[in-house]
N, C-alpha and C positions, 0 to 999 in steps of 0.2 A: 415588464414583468409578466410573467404568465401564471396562469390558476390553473392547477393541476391536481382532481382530488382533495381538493383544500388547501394544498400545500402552493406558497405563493413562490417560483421559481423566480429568481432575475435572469437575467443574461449576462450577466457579470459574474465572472468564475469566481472573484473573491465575496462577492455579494454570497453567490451559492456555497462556498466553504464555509461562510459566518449562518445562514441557514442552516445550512444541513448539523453544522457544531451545536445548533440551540436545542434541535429536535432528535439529534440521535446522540444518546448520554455514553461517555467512554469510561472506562475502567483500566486501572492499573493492569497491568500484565503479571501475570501469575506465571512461577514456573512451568504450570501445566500447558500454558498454550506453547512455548516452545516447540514442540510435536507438531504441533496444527499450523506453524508458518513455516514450519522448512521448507517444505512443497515450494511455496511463494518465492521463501530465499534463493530455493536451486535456481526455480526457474527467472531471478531477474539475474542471475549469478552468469546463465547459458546464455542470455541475453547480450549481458556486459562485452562477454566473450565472442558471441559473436561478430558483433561490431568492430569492437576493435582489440585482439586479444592480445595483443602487445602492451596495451594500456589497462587491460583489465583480466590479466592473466592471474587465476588464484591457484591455491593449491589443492591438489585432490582428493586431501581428507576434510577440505572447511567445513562440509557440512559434521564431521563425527566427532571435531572438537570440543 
């Protein structure tokens, strides 16, 4: 484990998810943030597509549905 700022990091990824879930509190998703992750959607959507767009071919209005 490391000290960082007070915050005790593991080195273990599931360690650090069960951390970081204690200290940073979530909230339901409201229709309002829909606007605020499209960005994120296209861009894992260009992603997808790049890699292998046979398998992860969408359609060209996904995001305006």
């Amino acid at each position: 484990m490391l000290r960082s700022s007070g915050l005790v990091v593991a080195l273990d990824p599931i360690a650090n998810a069960l951390t970081y879930a204690l200290i940073m509190p979530l909230r339901p998703a409201t229709p309002a943030d829909v606007p605020l992750i499209l960005p994120m959607i296209d861009a894992l959507l260009s992603h997808h597509v790049a890699e292998d767009p046979d398998r992860f071919a969408t359609l060209p209005d996904v995001l305006d549905r």
